[in-house]
PQR file of N, CA, C, O and H, with PARSE charges and radii, in Angstrom:
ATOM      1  N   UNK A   1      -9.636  32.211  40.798 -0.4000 1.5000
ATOM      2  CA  UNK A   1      -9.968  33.615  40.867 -0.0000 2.0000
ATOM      3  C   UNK A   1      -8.738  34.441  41.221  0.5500 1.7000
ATOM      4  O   UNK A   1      -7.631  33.955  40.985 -0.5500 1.4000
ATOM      5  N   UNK A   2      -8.840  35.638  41.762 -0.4000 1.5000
ATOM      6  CA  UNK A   2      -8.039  36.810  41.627 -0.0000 2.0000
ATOM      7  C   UNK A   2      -7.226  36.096  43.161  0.5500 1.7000
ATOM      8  O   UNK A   2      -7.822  35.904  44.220 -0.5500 1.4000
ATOM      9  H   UNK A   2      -9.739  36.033  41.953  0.4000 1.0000
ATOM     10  N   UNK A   3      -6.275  35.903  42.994 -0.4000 1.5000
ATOM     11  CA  UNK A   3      -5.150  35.773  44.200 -0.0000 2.0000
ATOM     12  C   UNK A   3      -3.850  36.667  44.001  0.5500 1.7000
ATOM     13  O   UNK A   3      -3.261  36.746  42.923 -0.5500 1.4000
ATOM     14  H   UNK A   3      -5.791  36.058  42.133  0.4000 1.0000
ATOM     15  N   UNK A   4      -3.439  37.383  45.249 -0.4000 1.5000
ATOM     16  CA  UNK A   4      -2.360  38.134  44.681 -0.0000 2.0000
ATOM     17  C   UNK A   4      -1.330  38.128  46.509  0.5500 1.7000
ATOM     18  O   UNK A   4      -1.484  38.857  47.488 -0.5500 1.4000
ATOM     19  H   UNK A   4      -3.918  37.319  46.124  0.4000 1.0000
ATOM     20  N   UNK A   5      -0.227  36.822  46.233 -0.4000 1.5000
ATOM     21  CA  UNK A   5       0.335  36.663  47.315 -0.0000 2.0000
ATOM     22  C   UNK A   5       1.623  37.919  47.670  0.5500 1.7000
ATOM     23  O   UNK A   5       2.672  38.246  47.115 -0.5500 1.4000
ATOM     24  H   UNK A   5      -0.102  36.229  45.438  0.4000 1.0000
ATOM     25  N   UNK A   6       0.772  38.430  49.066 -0.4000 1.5000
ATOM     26  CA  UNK A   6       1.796  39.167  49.625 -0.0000 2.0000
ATOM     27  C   UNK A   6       3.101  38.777  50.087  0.5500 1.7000
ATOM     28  O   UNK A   6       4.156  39.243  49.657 -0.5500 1.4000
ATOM     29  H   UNK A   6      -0.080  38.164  49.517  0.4000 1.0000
ATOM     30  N   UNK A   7       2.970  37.801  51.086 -0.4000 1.5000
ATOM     31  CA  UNK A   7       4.403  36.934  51.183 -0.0000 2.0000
ATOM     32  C   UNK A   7       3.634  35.518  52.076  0.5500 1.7000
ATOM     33  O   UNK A   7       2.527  35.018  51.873 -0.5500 1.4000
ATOM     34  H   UNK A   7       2.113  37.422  51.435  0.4000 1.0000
ATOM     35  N   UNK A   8       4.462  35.218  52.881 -0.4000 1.5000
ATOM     36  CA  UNK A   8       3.901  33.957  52.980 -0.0000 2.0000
ATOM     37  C   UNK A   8       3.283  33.959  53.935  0.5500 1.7000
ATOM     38  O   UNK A   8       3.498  32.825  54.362 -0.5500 1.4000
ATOM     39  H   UNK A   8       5.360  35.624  53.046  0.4000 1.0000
ATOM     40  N   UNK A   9       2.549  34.492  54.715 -0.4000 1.5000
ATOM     41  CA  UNK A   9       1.460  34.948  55.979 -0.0000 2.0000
ATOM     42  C   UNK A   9       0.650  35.346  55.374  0.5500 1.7000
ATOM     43  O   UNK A   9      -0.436  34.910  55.756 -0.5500 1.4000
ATOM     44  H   UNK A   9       2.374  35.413  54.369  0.4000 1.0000
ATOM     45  N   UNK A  10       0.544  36.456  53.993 -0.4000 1.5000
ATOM     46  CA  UNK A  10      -0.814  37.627  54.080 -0.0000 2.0000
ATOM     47  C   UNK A  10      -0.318  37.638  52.413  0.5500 1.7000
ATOM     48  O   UNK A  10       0.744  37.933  51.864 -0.5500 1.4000
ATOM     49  H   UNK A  10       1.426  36.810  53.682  0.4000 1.0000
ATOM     50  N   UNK A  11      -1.848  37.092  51.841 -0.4000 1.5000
ATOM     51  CA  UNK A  11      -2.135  37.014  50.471 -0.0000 2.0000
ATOM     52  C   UNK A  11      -3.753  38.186  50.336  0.5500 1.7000
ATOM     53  O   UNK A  11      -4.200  38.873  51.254 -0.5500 1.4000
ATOM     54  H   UNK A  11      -2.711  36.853  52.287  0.4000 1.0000
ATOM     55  N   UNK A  12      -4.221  38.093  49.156 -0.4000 1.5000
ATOM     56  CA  UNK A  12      -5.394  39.301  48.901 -0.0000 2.0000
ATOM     57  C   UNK A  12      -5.932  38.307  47.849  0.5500 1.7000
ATOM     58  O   UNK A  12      -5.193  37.713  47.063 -0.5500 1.4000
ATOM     59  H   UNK A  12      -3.858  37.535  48.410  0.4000 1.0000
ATOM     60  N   UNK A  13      -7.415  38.156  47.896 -0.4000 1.5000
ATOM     61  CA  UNK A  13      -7.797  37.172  47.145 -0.0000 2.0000
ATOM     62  C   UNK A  13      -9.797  38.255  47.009  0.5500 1.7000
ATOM     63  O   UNK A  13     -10.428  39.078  47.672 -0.5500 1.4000
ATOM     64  H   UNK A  13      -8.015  38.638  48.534  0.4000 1.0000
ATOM     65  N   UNK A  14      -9.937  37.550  45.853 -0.4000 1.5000
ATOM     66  CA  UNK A  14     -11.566  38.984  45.726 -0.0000 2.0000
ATOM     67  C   UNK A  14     -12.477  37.834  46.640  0.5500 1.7000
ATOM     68  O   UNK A  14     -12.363  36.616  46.779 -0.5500 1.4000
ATOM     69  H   UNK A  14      -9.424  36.881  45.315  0.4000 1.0000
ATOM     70  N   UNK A  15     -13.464  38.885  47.204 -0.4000 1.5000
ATOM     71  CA  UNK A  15     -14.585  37.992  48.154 -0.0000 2.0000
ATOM     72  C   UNK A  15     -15.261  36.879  47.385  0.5500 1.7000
ATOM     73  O   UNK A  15     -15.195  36.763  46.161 -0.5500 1.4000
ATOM     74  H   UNK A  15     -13.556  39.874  47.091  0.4000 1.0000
ATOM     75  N   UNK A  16     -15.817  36.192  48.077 -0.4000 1.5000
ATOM     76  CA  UNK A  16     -16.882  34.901  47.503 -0.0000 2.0000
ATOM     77  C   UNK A  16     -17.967  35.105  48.938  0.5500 1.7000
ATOM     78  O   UNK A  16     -17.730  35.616  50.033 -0.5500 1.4000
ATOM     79  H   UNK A  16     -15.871  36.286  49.071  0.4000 1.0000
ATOM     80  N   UNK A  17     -18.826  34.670  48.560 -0.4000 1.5000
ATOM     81  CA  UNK A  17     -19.883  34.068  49.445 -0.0000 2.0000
ATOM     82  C   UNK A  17     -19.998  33.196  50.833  0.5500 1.7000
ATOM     83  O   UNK A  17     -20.972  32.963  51.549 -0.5500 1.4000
ATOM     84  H   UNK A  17     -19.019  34.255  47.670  0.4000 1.0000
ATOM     85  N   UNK A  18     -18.556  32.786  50.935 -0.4000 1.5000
ATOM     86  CA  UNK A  18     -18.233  32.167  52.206 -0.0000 2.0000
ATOM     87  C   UNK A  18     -17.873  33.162  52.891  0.5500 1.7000
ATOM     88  O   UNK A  18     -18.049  32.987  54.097 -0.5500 1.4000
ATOM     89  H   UNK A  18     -17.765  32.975  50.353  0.4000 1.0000
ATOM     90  N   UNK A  19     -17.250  34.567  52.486 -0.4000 1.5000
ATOM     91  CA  UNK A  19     -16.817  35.305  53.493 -0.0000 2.0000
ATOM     92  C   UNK A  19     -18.299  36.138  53.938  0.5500 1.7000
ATOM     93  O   UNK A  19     -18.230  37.250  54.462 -0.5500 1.4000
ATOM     94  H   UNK A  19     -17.107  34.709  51.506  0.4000 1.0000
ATOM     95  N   UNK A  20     -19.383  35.591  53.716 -0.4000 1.5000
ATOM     96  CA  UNK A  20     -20.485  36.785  54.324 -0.0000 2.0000
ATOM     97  C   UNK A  20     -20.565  36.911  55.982  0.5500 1.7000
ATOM     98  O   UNK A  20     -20.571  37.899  56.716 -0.5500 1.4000
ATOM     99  H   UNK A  20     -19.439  34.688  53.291  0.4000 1.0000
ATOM    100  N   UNK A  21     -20.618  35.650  56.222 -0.4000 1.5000
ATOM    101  CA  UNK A  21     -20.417  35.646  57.939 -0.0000 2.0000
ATOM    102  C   UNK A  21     -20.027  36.984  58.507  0.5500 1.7000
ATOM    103  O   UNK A  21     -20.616  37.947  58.998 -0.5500 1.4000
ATOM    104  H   UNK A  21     -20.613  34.847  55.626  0.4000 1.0000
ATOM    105  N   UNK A  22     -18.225  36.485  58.107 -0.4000 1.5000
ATOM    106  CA  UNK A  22     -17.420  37.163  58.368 -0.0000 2.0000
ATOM    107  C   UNK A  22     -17.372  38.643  58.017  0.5500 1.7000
ATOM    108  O   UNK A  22     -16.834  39.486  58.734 -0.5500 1.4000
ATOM    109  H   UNK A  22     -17.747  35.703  57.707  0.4000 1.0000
ATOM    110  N   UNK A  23     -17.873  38.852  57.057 -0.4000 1.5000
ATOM    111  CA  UNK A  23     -17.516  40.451  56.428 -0.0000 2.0000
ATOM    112  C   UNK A  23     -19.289  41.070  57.309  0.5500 1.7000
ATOM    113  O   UNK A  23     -19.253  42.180  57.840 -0.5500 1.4000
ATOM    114  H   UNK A  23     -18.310  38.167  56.475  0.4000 1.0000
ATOM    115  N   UNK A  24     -20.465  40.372  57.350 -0.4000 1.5000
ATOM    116  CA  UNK A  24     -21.559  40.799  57.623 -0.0000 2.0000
ATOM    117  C   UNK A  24     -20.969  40.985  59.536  0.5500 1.7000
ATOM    118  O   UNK A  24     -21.652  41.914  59.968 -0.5500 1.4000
ATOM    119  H   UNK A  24     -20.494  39.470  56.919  0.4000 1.0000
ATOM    120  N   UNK A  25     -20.125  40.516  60.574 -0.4000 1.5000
ATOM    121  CA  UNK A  25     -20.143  40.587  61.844 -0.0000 2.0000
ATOM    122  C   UNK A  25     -19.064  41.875  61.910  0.5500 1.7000
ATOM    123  O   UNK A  25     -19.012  42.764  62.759 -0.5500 1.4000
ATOM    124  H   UNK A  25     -19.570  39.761  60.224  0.4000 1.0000
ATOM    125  N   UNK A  26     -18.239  41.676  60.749 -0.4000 1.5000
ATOM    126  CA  UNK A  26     -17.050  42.805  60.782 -0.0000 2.0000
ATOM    127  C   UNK A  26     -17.811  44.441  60.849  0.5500 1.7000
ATOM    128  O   UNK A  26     -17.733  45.260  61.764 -0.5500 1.4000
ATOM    129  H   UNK A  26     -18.282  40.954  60.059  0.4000 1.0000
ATOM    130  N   UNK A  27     -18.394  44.527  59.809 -0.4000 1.5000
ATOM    131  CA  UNK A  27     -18.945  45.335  59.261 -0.0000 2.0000
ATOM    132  C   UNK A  27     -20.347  45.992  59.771  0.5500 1.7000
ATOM    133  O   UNK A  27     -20.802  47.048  59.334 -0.5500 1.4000
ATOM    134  H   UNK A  27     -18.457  43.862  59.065  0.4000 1.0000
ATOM    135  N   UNK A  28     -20.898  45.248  60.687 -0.4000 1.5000
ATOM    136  CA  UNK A  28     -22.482  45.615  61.876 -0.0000 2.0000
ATOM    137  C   UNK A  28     -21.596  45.899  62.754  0.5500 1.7000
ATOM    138  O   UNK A  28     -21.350  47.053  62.404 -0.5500 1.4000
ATOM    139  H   UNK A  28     -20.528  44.390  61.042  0.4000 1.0000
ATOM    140  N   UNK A  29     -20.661  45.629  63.997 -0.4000 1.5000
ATOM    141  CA  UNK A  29     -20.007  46.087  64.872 -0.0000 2.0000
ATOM    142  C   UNK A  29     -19.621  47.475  64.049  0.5500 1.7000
ATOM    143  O   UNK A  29     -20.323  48.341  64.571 -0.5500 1.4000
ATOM    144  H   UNK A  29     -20.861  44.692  64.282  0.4000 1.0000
ATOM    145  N   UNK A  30     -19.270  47.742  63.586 -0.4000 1.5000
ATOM    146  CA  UNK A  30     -18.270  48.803  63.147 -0.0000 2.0000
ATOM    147  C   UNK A  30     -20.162  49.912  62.402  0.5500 1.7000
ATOM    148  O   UNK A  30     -19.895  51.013  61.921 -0.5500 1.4000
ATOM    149  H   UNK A  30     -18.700  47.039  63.161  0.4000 1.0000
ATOM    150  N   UNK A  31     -21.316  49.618  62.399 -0.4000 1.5000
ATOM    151  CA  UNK A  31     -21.597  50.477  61.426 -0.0000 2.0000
ATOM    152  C   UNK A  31     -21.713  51.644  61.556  0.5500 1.7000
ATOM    153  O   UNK A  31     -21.065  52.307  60.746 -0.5500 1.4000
ATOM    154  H   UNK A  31     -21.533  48.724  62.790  0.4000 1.0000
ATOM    155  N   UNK A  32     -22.220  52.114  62.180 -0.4000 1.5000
ATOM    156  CA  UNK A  32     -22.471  53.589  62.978 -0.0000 2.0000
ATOM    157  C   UNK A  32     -21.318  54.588  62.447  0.5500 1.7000
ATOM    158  O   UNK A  32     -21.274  55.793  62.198 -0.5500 1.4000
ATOM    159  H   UNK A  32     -22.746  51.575  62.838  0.4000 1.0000
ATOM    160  N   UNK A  33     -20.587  53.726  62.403 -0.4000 1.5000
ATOM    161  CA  UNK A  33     -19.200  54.191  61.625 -0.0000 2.0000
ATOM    162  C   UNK A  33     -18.835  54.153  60.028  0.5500 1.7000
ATOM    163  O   UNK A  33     -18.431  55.024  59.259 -0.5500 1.4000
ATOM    164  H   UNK A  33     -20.623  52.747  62.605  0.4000 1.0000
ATOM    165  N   UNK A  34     -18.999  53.434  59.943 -0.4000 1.5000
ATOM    166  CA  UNK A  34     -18.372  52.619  58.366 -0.0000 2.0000
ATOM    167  C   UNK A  34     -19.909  53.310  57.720  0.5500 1.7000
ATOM    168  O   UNK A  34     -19.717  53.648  56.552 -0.5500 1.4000
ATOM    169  H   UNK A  34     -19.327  52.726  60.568  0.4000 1.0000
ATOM    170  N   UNK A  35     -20.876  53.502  58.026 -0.4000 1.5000
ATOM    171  CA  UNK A  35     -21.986  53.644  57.310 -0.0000 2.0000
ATOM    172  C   UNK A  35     -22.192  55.505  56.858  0.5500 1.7000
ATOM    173  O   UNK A  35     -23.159  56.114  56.402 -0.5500 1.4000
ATOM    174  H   UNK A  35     -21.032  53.227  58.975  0.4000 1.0000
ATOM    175  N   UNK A  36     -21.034  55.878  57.178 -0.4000 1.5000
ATOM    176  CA  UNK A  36     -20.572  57.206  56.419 -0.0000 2.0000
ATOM    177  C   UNK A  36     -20.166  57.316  55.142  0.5500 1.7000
ATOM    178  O   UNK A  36     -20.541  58.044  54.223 -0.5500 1.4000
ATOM    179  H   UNK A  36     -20.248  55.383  57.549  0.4000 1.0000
ATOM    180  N   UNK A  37     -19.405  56.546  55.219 -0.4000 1.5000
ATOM    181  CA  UNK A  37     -18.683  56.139  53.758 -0.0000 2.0000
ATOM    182  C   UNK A  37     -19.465  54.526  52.967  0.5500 1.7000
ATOM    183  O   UNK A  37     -19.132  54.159  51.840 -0.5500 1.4000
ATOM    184  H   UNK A  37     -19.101  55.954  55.966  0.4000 1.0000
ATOM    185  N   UNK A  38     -20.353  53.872  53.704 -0.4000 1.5000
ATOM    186  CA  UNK A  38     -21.050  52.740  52.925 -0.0000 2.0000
ATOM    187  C   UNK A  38     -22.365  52.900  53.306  0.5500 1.7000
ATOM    188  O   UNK A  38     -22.852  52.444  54.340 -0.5500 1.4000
ATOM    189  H   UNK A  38     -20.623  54.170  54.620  0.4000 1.0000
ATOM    190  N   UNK A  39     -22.959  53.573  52.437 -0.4000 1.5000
ATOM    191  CA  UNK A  39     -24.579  53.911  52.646 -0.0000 2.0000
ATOM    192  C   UNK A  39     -25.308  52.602  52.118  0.5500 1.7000
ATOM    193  O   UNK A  39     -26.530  52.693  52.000 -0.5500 1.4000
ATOM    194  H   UNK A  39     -22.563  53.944  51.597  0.4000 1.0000
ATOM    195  N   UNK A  40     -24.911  51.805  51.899 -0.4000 1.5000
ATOM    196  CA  UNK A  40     -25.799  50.428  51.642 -0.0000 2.0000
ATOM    197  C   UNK A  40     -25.544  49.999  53.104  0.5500 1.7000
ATOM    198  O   UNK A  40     -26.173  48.943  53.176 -0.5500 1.4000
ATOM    199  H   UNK A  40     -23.918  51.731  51.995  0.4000 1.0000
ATOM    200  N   UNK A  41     -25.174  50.143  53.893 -0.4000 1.5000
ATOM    201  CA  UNK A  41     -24.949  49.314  55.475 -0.0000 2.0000
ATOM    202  C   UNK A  41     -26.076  49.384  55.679  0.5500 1.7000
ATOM    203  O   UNK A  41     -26.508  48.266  55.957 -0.5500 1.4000
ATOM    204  H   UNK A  41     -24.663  51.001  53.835  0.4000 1.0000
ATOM    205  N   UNK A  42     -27.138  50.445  55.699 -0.4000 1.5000
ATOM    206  CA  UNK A  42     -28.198  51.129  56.131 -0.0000 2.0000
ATOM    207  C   UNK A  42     -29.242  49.683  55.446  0.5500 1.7000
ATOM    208  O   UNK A  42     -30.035  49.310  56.310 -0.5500 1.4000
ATOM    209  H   UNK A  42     -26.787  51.353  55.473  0.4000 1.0000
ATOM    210  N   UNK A  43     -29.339  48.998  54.333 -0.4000 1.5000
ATOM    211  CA  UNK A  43     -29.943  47.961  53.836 -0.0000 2.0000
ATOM    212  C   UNK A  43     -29.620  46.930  53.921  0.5500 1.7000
ATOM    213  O   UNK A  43     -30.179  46.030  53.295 -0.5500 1.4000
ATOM    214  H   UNK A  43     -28.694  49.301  53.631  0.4000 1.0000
ATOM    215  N   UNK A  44     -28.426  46.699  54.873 -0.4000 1.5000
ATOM    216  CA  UNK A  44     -28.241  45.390  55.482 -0.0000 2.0000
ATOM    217  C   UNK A  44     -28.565  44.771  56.532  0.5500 1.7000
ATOM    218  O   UNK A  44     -27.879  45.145  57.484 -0.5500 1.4000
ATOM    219  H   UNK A  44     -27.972  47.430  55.382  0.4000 1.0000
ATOM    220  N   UNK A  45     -29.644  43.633  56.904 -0.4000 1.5000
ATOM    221  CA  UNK A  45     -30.105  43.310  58.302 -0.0000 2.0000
ATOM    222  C   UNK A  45     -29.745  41.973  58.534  0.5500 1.7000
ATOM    223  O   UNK A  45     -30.043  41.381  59.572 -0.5500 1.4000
ATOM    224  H   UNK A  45     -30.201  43.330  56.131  0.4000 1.0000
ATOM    225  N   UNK A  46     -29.135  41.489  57.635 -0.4000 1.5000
ATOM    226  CA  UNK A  46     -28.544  39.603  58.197 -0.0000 2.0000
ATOM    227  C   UNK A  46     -27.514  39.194  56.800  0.5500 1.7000
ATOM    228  O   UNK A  46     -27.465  39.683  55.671 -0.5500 1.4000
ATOM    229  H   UNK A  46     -28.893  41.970  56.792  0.4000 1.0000
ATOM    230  N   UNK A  47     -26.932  38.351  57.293 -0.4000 1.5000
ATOM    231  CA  UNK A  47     -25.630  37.217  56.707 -0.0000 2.0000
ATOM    232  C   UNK A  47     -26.564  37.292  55.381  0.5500 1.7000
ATOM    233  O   UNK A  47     -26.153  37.756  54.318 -0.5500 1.4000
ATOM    234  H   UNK A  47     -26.971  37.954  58.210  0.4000 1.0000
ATOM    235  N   UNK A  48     -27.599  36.885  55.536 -0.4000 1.5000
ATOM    236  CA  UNK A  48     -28.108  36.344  53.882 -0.0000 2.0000
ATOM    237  C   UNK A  48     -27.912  38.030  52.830  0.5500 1.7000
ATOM    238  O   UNK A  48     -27.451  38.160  51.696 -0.5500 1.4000
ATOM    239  H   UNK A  48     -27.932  36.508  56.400  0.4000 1.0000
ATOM    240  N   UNK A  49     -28.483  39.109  53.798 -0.4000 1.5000
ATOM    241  CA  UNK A  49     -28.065  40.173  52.480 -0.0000 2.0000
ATOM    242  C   UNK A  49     -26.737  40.162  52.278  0.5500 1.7000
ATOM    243  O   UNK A  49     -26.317  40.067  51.125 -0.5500 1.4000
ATOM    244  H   UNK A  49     -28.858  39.002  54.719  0.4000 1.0000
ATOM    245  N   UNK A  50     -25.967  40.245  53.230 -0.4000 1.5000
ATOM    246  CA  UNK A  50     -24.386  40.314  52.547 -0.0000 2.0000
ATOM    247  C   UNK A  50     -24.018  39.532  51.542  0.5500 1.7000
ATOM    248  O   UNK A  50     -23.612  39.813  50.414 -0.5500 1.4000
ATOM    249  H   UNK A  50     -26.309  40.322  54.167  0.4000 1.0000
ATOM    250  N   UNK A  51     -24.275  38.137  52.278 -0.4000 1.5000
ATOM    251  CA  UNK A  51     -24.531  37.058  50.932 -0.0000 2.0000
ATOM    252  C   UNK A  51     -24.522  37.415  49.439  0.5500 1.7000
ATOM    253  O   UNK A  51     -23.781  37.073  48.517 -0.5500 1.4000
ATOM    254  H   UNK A  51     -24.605  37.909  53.194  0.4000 1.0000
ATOM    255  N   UNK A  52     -25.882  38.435  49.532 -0.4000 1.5000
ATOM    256  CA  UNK A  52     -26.235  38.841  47.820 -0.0000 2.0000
ATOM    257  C   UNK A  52     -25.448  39.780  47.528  0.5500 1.7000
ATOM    258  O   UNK A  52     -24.901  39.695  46.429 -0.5500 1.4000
ATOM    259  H   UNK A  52     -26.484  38.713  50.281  0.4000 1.0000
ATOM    260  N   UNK A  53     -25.147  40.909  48.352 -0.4000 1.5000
ATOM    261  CA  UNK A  53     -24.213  41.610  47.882 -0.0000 2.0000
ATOM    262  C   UNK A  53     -23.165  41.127  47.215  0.5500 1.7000
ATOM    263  O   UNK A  53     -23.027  41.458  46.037 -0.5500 1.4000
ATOM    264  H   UNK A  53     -25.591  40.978  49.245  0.4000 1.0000
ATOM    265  N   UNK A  54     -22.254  40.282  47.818 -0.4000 1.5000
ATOM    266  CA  UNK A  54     -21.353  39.836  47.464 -0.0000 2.0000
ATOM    267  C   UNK A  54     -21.311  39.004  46.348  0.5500 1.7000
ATOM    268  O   UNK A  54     -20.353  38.922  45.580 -0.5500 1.4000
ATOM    269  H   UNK A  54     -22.365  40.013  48.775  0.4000 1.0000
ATOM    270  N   UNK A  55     -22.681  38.199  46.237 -0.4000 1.5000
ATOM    271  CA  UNK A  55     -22.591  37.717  45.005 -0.0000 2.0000
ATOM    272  C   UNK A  55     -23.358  38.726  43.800  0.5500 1.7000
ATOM    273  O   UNK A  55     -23.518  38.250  42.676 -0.5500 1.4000
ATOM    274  H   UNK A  55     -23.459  38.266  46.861  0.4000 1.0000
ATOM    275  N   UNK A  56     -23.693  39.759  44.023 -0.4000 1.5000
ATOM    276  CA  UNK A  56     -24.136  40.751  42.868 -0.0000 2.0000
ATOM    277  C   UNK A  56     -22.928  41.523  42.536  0.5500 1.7000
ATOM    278  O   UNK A  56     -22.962  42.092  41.446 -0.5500 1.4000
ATOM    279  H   UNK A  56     -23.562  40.145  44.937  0.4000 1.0000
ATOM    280  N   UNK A  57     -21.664  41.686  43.386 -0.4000 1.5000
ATOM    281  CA  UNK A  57     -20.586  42.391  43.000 -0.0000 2.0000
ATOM    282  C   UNK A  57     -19.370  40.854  41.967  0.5500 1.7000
ATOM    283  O   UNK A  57     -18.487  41.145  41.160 -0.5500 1.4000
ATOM    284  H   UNK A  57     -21.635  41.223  44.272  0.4000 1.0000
ATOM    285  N   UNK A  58     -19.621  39.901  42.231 -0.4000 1.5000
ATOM    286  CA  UNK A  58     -19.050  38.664  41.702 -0.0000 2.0000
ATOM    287  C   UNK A  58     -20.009  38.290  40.475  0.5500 1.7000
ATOM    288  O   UNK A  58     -19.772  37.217  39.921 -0.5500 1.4000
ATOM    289  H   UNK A  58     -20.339  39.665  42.887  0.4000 1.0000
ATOM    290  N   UNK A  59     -21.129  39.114  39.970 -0.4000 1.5000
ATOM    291  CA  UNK A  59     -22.110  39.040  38.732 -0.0000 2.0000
ATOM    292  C   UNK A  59     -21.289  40.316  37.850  0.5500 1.7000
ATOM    293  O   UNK A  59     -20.894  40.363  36.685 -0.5500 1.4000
ATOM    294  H   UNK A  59     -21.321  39.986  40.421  0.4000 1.0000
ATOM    295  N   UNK A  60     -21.246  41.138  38.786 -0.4000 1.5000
ATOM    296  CA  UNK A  60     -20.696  42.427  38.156 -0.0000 2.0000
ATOM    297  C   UNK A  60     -19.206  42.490  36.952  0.5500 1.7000
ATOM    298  O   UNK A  60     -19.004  42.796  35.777 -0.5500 1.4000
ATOM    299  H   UNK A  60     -21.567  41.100  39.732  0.4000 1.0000
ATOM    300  N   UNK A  61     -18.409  41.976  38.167 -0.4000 1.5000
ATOM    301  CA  UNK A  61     -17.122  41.409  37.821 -0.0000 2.0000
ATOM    302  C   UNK A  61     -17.094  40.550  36.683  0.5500 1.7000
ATOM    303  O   UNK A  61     -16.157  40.825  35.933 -0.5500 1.4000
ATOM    304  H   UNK A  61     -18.573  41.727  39.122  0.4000 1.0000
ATOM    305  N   UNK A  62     -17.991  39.358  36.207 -0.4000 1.5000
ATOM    306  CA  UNK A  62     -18.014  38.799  36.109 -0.0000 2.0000
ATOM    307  C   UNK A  62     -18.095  38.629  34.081  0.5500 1.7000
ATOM    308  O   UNK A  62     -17.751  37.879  33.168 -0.5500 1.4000
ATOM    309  H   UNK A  62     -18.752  39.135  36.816  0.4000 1.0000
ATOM    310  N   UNK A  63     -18.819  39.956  34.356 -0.4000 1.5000
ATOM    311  CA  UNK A  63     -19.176  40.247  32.595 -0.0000 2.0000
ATOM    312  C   UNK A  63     -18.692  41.151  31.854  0.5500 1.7000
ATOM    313  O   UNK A  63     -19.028  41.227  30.672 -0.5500 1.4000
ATOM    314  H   UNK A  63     -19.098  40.566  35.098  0.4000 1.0000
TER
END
């Protein structure tokens, strides 16, 4: 998939489904905030929706 190395510490690579954890704990701490500019936050209540998100934006991409 899409990898694009910055240097040798910090590369940019597109999400997958392993990062839901991570992007779903990042992203609930922060919403109150972030949910100005991401009005789907408001329809997120656990790891498993991020999950789909992420894999409906990797369907998107995809075709």
């Amino acid at each position: 998939m899409l990898l694009h190395k910055i240097d040798e510490e910090v590369s940019l690579r597109m999400f997958n489904e392993d990062d839901a954890e991570e992007f779903y704990n990042l992203t609930i701490s922060s919403k109150s905030y972030l949910k100005e500019w991401l009005g789907w936050l408001d329809y997120v209540e656990s790891i498993e929706d991020t999950a789909q998100n992420i894999k409906s934006g990797l369907n998107i991409y995809r075709k």
